[in-house]
N, C-alpha and C positions, 0 to 999 in steps of 0.2 A: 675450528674452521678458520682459516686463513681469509686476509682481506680477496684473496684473486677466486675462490673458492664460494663466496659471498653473492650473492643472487638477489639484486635491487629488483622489487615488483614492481612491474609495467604494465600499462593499459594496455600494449601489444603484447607484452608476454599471455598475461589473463587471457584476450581474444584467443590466442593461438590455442594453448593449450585447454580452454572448452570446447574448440571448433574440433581437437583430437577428439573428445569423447564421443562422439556420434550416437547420440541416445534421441527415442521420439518421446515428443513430451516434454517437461521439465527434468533437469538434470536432479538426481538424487541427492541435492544440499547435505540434506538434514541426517546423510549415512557418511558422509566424506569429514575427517576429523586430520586435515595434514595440518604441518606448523604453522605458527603465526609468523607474517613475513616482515610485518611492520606497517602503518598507515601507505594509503596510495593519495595521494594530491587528487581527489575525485569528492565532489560535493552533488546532490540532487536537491535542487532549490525546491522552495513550497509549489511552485508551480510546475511543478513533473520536468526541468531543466536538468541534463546532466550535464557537470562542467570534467573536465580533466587536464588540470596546471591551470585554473582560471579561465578556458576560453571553452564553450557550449559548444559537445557533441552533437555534432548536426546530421552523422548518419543514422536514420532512425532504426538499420538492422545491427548495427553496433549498440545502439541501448538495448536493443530489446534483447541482447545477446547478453549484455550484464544482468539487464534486472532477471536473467532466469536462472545466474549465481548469486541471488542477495539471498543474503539471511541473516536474522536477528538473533544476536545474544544476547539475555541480559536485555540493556539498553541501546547497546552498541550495535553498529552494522558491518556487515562485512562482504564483500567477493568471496565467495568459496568455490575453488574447484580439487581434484584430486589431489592436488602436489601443495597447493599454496591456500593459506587465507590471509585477508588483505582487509586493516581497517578501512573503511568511506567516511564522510561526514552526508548525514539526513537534515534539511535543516525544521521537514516536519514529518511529512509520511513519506514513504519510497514512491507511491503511486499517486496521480489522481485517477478519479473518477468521472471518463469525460461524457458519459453520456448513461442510460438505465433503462430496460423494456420493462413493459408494465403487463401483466397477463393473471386473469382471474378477477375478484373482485373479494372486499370486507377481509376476514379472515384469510379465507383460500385463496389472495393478492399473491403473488410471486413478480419478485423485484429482481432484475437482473443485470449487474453493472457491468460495464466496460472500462477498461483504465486505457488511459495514452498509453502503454505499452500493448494494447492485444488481450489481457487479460480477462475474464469474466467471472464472475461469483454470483450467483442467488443469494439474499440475502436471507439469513435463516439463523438458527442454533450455530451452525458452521461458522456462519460470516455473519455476525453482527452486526448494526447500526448503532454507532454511539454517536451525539453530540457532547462537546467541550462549549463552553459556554465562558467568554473575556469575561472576570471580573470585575473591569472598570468599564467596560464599553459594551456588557452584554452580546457582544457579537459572537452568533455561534459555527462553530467548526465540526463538519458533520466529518463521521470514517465509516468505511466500511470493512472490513477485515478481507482480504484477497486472499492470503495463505498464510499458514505457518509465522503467525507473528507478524506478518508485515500486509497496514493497512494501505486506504488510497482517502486521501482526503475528497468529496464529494466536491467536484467545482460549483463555482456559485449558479449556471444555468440549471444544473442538474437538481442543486437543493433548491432549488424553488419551484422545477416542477415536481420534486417528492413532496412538497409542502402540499400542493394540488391533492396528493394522492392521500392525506392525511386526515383524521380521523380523533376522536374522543374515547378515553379509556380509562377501565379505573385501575390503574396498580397500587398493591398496598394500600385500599380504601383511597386515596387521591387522584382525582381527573389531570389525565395526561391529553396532550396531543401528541399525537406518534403516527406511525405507520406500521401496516402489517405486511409480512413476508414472509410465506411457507411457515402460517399458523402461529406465529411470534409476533409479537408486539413491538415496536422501539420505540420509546417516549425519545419526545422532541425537546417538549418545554412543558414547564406545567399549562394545565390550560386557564388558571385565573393571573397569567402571566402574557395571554394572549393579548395583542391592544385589539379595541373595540374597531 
């Protein structure tokens, strides 16, 4: 392939050529396998910020137009559409989680999240709840799984009214606090780690 033959990825190019595909729904990532094009200068900060050359996408149907080409490989992230894939940089999850309905009760609780981009999951077998828990500062980092590999970090209004909705459970003979959604359990924190 020649230098004039060479096809640099662009934030515009990507836009254009998923606005071709005209699909309802999410675009089929995870069946589209074209070449790797090379990194795009595109970061998604821990707070759901997309940059693109260093300065914040502020049209919010142009993000929500990428994050319905991310996909996880591996570790890595990428843009996927028909013709091209594109490394990003995540600097934790692709999504947050800016808000959750609550419906049911104990057990039969159904948790329902919303990410800054539109997205929604139940939280269940499907879409997990895990906390990360700082080793030096204890501070925990709650996720949710949205799809296919790619979670939403739970913002901080949101984990503390999950905390509300939270509850005592014994996994593996040990008391957790956790919470339940669609019949699953998520430990939080042990519960003789709870302070008084």
């Amino acid at each position: 392939m020649s230098a004039q033959d060479r096809v640099i990825p662009s934030a515009e190019g990507i836009a254009a050529s998923i606005r071709g595909t005209k699909s309802k729904g999410l675009p089929p990532v995870h069946l589209w396998n074209p070449p790797f094009c090379g990194d795009l200068d595109m970061r998604i900060a821990r707070d759901g910020t997309w940059f693109y050359l260093g300065t914040p996408i502020g049209r919010a149907p142009l993000v929500k137009l990428f994050s319905s080409i991310l996909r996880k490989d591996g570790d890595k992230y990428f843009l996927v559409t028909p013709v091209e894939k594109v490394g990003i940089t995540v600097d934790d999850a692709p999504f947050v989680a800016t808000d959750f309905e609550v419906t049911g009760e104990g057990d039969a609780q159904l948790l329902t999240f919303t990410t800054h981009v539109g997205d929604t999951a139940v939280a269940g077998a499907d879409h997990p709840i895990r906390v990360e828990r700082d080793a030096e500062t204890g501070e925990p980092s709650p996720y949710v799984l949205i799809r296919a590999n790619l979670e939403a970090l739970i913002d901080r209004k949101s984990f503390y009214r999950l905390v509300e909705c939270g509850t005592h459970h014994d996994v593996d003979g040990q008391s957790w606090f956790g919470v339940w959604s669609s019949g699953a359990f998520f430990p939080i924190i042990p519960s003789e780690d709870l302070p008084d």
